[in-house]
C-alpha positions in Angstrom: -75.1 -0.3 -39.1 -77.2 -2.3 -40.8 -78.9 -5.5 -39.0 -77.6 -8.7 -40.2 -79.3 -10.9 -37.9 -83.0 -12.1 -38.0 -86.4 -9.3 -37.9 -88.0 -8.9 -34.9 -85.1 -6.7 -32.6 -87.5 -4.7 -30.5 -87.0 -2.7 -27.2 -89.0 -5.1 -25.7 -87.5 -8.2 -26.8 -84.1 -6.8 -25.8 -85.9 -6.3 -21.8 -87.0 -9.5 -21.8 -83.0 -10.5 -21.4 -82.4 -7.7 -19.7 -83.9 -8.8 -16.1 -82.6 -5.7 -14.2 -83.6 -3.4 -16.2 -85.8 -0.6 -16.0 -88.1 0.6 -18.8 -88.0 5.0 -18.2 -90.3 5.6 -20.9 -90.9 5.0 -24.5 -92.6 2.4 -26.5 -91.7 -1.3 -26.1 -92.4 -1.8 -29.7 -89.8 0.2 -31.3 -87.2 -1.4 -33.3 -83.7 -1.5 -32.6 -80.9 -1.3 -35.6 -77.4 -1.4 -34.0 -76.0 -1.4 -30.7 -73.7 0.8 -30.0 -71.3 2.4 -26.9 -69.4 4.8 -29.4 -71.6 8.2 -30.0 -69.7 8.8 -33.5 -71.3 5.6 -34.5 -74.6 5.9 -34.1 -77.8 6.4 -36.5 -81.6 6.3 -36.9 -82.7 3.3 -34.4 -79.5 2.5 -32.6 -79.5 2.0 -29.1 -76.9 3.6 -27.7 -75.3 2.4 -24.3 -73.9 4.9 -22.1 -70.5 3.2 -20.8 -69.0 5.1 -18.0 -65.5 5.0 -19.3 -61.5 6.0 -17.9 -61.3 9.4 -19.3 -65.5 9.9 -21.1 -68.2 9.2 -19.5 -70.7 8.0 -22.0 -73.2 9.7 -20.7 -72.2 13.1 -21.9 -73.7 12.3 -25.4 -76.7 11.2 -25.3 -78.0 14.7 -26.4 -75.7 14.1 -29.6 -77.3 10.3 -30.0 -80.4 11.7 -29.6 -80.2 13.9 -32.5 -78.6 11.6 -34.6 -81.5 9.7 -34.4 -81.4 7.2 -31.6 -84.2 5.1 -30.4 -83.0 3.6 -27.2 -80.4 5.0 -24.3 -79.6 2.5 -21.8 -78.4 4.3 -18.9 -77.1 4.1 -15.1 -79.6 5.4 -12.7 -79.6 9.4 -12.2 -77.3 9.9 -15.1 -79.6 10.9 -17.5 -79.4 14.8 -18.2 -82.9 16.4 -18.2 -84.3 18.0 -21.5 -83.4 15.0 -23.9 -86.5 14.3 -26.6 -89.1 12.7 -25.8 -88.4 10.9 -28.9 -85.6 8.6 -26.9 -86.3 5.9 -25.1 -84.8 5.8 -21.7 -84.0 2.1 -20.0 -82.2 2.1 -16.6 -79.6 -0.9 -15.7 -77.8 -0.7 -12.4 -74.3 -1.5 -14.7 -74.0 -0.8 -18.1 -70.9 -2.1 -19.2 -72.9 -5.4 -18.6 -75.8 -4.3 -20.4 -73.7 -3.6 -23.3 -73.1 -7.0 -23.5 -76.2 -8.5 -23.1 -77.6 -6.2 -25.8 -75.1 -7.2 -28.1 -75.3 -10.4 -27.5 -78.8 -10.7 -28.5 -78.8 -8.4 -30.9 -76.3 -10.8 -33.2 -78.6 -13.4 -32.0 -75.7 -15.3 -29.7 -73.9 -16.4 -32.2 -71.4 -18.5 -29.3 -74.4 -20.6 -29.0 -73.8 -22.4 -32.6 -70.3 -22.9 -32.4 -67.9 -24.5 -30.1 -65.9 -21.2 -28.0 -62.7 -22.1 -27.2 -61.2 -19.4 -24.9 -56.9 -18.7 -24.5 -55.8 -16.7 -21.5 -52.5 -15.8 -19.4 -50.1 -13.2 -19.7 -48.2 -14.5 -22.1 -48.2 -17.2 -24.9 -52.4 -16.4 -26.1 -51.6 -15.2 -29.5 -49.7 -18.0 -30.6 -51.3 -20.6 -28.6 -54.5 -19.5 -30.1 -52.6 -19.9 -34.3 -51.2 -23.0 -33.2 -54.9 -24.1 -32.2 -56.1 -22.9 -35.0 -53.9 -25.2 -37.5 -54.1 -28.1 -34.8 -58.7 -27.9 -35.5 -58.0 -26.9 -39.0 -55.8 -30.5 -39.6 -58.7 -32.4 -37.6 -61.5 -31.1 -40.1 -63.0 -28.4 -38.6 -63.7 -25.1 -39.8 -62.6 -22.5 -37.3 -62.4 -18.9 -36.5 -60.3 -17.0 -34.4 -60.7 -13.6 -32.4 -57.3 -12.9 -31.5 -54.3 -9.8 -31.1 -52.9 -9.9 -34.6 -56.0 -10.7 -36.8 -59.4 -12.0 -36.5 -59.7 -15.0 -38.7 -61.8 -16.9 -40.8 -61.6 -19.6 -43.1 -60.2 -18.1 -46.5 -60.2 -14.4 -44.5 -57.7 -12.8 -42.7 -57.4 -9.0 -41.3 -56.8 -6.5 -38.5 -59.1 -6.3 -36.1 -58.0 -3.0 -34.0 -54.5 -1.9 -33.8 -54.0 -1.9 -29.9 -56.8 -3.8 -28.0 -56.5 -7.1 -28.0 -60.4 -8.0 -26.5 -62.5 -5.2 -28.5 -65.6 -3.8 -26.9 -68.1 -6.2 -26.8 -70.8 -5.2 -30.1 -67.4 -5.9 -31.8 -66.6 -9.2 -29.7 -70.4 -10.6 -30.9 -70.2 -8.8 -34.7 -67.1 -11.2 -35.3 -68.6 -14.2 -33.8 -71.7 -13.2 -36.0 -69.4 -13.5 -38.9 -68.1 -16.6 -38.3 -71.2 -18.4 -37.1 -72.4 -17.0 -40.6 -69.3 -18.5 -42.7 -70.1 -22.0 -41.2 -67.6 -22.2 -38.6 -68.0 -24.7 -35.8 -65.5 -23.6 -34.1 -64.6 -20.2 -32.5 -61.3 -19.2 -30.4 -61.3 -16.2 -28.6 -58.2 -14.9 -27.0 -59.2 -13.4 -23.5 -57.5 -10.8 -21.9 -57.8 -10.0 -18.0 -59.0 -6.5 -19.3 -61.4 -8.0 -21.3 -62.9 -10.4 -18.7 -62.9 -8.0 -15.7 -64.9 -5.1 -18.7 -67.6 -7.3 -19.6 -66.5 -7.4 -23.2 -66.1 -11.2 -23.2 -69.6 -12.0 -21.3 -71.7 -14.3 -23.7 -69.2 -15.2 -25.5 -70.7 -18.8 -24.5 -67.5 -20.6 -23.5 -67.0 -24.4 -24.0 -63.3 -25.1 -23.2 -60.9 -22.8 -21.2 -57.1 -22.7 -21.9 -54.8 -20.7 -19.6 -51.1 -20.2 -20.6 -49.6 -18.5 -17.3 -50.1 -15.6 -14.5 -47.0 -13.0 -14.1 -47.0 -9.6 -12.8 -48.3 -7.5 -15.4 -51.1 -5.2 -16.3 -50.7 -4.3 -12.4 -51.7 -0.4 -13.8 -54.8 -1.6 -14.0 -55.9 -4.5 -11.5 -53.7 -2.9 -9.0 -52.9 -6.4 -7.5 -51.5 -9.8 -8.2 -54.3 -11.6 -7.2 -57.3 -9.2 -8.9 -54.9 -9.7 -12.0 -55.2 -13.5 -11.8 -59.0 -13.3 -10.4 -59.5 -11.8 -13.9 -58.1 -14.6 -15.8 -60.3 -17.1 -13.7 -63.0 -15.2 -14.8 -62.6 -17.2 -18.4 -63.0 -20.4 -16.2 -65.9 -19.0 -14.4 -67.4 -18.6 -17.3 -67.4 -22.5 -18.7 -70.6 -23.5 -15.9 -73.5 -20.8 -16.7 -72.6 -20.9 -20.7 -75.0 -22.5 -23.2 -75.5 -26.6 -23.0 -74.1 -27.2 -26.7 -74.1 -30.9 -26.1 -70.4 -31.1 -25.7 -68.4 -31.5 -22.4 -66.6 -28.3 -21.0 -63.2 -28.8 -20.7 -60.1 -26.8 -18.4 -57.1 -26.8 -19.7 -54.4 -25.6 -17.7 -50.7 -25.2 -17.6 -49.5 -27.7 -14.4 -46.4 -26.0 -14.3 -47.8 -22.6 -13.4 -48.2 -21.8 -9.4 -52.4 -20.5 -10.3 -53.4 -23.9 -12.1 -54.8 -24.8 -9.3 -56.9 -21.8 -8.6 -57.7 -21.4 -12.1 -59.3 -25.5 -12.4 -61.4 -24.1 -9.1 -63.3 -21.9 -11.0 -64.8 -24.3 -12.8 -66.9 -27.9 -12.4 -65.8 -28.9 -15.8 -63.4 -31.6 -17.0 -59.7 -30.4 -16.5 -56.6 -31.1 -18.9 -53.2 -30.2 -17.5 -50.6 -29.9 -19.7 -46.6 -29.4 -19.0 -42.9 -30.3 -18.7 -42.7 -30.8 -14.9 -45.7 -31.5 -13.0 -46.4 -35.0 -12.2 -49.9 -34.2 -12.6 -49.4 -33.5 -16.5 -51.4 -35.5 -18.9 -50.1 -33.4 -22.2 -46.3 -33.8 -22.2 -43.6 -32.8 -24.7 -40.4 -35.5 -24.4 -37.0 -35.3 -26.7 -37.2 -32.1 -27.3 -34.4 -30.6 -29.8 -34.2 -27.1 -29.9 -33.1 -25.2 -32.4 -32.7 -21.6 -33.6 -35.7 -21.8 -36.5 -37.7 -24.5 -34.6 -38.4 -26.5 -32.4 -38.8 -30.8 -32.6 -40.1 -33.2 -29.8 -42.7 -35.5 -28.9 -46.2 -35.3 -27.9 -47.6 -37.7 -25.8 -51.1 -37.6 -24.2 -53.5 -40.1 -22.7 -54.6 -41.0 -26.2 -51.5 -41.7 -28.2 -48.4 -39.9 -29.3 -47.3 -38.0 -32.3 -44.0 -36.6 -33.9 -44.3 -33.2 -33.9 -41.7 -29.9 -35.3 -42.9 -26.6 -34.7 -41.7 -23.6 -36.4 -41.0 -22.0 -33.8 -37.9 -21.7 -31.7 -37.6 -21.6 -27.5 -39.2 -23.8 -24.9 -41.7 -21.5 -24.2 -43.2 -22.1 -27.5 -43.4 -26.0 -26.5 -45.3 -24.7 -23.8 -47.8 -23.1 -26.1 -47.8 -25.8 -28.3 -49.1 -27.9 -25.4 -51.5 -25.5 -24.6 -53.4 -26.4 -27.8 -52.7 -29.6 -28.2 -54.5 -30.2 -24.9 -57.3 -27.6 -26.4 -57.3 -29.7 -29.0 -57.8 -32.9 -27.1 -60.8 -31.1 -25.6 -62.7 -30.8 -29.2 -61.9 -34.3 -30.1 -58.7 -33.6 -32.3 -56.8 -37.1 -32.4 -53.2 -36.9 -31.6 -51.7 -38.1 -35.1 -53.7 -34.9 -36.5 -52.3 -32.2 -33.4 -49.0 -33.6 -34.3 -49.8 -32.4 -38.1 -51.3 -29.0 -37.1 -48.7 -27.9 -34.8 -46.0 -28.6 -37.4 -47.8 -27.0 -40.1 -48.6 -23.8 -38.5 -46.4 -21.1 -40.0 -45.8 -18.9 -37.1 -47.0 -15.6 -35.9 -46.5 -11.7 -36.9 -44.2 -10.1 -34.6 -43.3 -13.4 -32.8 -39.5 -13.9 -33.1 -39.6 -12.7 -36.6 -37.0 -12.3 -38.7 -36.3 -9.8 -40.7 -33.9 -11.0 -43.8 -32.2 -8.3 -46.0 -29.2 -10.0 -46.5 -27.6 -8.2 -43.7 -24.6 -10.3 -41.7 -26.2 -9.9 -38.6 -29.9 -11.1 -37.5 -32.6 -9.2 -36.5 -35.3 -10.4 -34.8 -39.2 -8.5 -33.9 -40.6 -9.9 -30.9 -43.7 -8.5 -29.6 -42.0 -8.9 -25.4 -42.9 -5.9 -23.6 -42.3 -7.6 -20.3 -39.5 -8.0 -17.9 -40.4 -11.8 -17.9 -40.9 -12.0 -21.9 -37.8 -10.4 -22.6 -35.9 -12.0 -20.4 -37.2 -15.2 -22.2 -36.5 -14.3 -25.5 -32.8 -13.1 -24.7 -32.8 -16.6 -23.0 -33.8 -18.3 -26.4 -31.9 -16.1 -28.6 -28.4 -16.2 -26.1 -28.6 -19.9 -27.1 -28.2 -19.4 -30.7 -25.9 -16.1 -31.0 -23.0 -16.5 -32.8 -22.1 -13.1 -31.8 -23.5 -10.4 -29.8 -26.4 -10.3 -28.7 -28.2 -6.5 -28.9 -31.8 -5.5 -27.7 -33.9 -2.5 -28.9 -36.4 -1.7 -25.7 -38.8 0.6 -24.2 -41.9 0.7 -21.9 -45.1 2.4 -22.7 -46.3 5.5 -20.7 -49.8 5.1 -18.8 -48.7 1.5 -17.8 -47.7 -0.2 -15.1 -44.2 1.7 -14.2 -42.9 -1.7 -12.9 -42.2 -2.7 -16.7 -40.0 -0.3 -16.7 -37.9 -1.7 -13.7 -38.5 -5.4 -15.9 -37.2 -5.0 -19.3 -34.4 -2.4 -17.9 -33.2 -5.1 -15.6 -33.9 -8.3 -18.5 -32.1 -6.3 -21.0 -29.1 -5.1 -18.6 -29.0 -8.8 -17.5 -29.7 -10.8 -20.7 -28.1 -8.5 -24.0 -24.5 -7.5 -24.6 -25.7 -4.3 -25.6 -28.8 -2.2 -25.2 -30.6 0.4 -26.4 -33.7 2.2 -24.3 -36.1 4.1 -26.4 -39.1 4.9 -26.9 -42.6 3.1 -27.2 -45.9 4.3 -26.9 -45.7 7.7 -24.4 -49.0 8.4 -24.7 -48.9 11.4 -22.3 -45.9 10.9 -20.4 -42.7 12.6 -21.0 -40.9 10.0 -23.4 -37.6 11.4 -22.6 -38.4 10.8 -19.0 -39.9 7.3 -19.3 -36.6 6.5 -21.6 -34.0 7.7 -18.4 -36.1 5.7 -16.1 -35.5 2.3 -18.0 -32.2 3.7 -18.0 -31.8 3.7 -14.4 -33.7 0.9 -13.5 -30.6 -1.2 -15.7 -28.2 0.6 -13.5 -27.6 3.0 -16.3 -28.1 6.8 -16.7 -27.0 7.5 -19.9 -24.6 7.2 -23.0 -22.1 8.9 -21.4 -21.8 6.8 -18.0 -22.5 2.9 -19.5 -20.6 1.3 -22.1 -22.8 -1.3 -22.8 -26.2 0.4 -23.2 -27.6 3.4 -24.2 -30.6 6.0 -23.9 -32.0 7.1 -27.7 -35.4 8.4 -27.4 -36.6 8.6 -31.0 -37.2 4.8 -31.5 -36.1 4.6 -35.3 -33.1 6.5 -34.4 -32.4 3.5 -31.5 -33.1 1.1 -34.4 -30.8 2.6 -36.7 -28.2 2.8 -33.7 -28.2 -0.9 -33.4 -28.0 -1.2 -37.0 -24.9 0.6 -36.8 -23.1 -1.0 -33.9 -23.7 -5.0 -35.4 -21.6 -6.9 -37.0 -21.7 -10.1 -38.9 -22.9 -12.9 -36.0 -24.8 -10.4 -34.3 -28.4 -11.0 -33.4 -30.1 -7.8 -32.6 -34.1 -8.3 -31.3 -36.1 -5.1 -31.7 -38.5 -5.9 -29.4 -42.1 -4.5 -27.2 -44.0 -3.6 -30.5 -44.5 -6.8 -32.6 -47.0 -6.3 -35.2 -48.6 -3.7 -34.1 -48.8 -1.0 -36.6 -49.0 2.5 -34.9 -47.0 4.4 -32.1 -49.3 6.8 -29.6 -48.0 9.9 -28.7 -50.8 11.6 -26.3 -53.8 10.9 -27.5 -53.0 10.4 -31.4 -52.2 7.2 -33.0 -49.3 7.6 -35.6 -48.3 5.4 -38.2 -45.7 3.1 -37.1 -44.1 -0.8 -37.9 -41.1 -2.0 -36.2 -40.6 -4.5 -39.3 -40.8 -1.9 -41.6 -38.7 0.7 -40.0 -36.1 -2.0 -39.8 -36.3 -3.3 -43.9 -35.7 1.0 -44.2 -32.9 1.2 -41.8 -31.4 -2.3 -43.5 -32.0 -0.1 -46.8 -30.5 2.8 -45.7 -27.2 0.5 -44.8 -27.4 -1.2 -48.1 -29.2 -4.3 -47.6 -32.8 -5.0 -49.4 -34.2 -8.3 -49.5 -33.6 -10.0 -52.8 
């Protein structure tokens, strides 16, 4: 990699923010030319950090770094094999996921510090809070980028930023902000996952304004409780006091509706915003809503005026969002005539209720819900516009928490006129298995015992099936993938894109766009 920011990245400039750390030998003087956690990536002068990780521990490599030229190892105390080169420098931190982000931090010379950070976390609603944001800065003037799910973005730049992590590890986190500080943006949003919170990949990011969406049971596979799940999310907030003095006022914004506002607004000394369509205690409120199946109109009101607003998007919960950045966007100064105009003229999101149009009688809609809450919502949204039936292409992915299997078997049983369980993501589970589990969980084991659902493991099979069984009226939703662009089957990533399976299946039933 080569070092885009400013001379003068020494090992000794990098201790200096590195207060608990612990110099084992080398020379203080030596220059540093990337940071890096991954061993494939290093080169001559990296400093490679030795993360401890789920399945590899980091440390196993540093003979490898070492003869790909390394300069600097930070380890964890005693985990440093014996007989490395003298010619690698050894610096002990008693964490260093943390000390990964410190060192990239500096090493893109904190690039939060020059822009405003605007952070979006909950379980659901980030991605499209954080586009809607986005439009609502870009129609007040500023220049804005955005570290998000579906793309990272910059002003005349869009493009993937890693197919299935939605917070990257953190040299990637500050690279990005690097990129933007460097394009002139004055503005950054940063979606924030719990995982990425609770891993340290999100620490000096420099946060100015906090938005949080909503807490559900989810990602329980991995914080093992409800309440470490939603301690992770106020970790965003926690984060608004020690950041950087820009010489702007740190803000809260939080959804008033949601049970964890409160808890989330205590993290924090700094100004809060509540937003919603209930609470009393809502300054950010939507009024008239009209909904409809290919938007959405009402009015926003907030403490400093009202505007007329129609997203393009359908479903209540997307008001919810909307509000979500409009109060984000109250924080940075945005005036309400101009959220108004962003909201209505952001376009939408990839593999948010998107529809798929090749002239076919029946709709088919790719939703990204991979929830029992989310699809519940979106059979909710879509029951309210079906002409027809309404049919649902579902799985749950394997190494995650089992209780979304339970969830979407339940949502879909409940909420769809038809179903169809398949397969998403296995990794190293059985799919078959995970597949008959949904199944169950819906009160269904099989084709052959449940008329109104069924069990097709090979998911573009499943997709075809529910080609097959629609007719004109119909709304089918293929839904738990989105926009994400590969399927993983043990430990390999295959190609893989619900919307384009579905144009071929469309194809292979006669119907192309245009």
């Amino acid at each position: 990699m080569t070092n885009p920011t400013p001379a003068g990245r020494t090992l000794a400039a990098l201790l200096a923010e590195l207060p608990a750390a612990r110099l084992v030998r080398g020379d203080g003087g030596a220059s540093v030319a990337g940071v890096e956690h991954d061993s494939r990536r290093v080169g001559p002068a990296s400093l490679f950090v030795a993360v401890p990780g789920f399945t590899v521990d980091g440390h196993r490599f540093l003979p490898q770094v070492a003869s790909a030229g390394a300069a600097v190892a930070v380890v964890e105390p005693g985990k440093a094999p014996p007989g490395l080169p003298e010619s690698l420098a050894l610096v002990e931190v008693p964490d260093s996921r943390v000390a990964l982000a410190q060192a990239a931090a500096w090493f893109y010379g904190h690039p939060g510090r020059e822009m405003v950070v605007l952070g979006v976390t909950g379980t659901d609603g980030k991605t499209t809070t954080s586009h809607l944001l986005t439009s609502v800065i870009e129609a007040a003037g500023g220049r804005v980028g955005r570290l998000g799910t579906v793309d990272t973005y910059l002003p005349g730049e869009s493009g993937k930023v890693t197919d299935r992590m939605t917070t990257p590890e953190a040299p990637e986190v500050q690279r990005l902000l690097r990129r933007m500080a460097d394009a002139g943006c004055e503005f950054a949003i940063v979606e924030s996952t719990s995982h990425g919170l609770a891993l340290h990949r999100l620490d000096h990011v420099e946060y100015d304004v906090a938005a949080f969406t909503n807490v559900t049971g989810d990602h329980l596979d991995f914080h093992q409780t409800f309440e470490a799940y939603r301690e992770a999310k106020g970790m965003l907030f926690g984060a608004l006091d020690p950041a950087h003095r820009k010489g702007v006022q740190k803000y809260a914004v939080v959804n008033a509706d949601d049970p964890s506002a409160n808890f989330m607004l205590q993290q924090s000394r700094a100004e809060p915003i509540r937003y919603g369509l209930e609470s009393r205690e809502a300054e950010v409120v939507a009024r008239n809503i009209l909904l409809g199946a290919d938007g959405t109109e009402f009015r926003l009101e907030t403490p400093g005026g009202m505007a007329e607003v129609r997203i393009q998007l359908p479903a209540l919960f997307n008001v919810m969002n909307a509000l979500a950045a409009a109060g984000a966007g109250l924080a940075v100064g945005a005036e309400p005539a101009a959220i108004g105009h962003g909201l209505s003229a952001c376009p939408g999101v990839p593999g948010r209720m998107e529809r798929i149009v090749a002239g076919q009688p029946f709709e088919v809609i790719v939703d990204y819900a991979h929830t029992g809450d989310a699809v519940r919502k979106v059979l909710e949204v879509l029951r309210d516009v079906a002409r027809g039936r309404l049919i649902i292409v579902v799985g749950a992915a394997g190494e995650r928490d089992p209780g979304r299997r339970f969830g979407v078997g339940r949502a879909a049983a409940e909420g769809a006129d038809f179903a169809v369980f398949t397969n998403e993501d296995p990794r190293s589970e059985d799919p078959g298995e995970i597949v008959r589990e949904i199944g169950r969980h819906a009160g269904c084991a099989g084709p052959q015992r449940c008329a109104d659902r069924i069990e097709v493991e090979d998911r573009r099979e499943a997709i075809a099936e529910a080609f097959r069984r629609a007719t004109g009226g119909d709304i089918v939703v293929v839904a738990g993938k989105g926009h994400e662009t590969s399927m993983i089957y043990g430990t390999e990533s295959r190609p893989w894109d619900d919307r384009d399976v579905a144009r071929e299946e469309l194809a292979r039933l006669g119907y192309r766009a245009g």
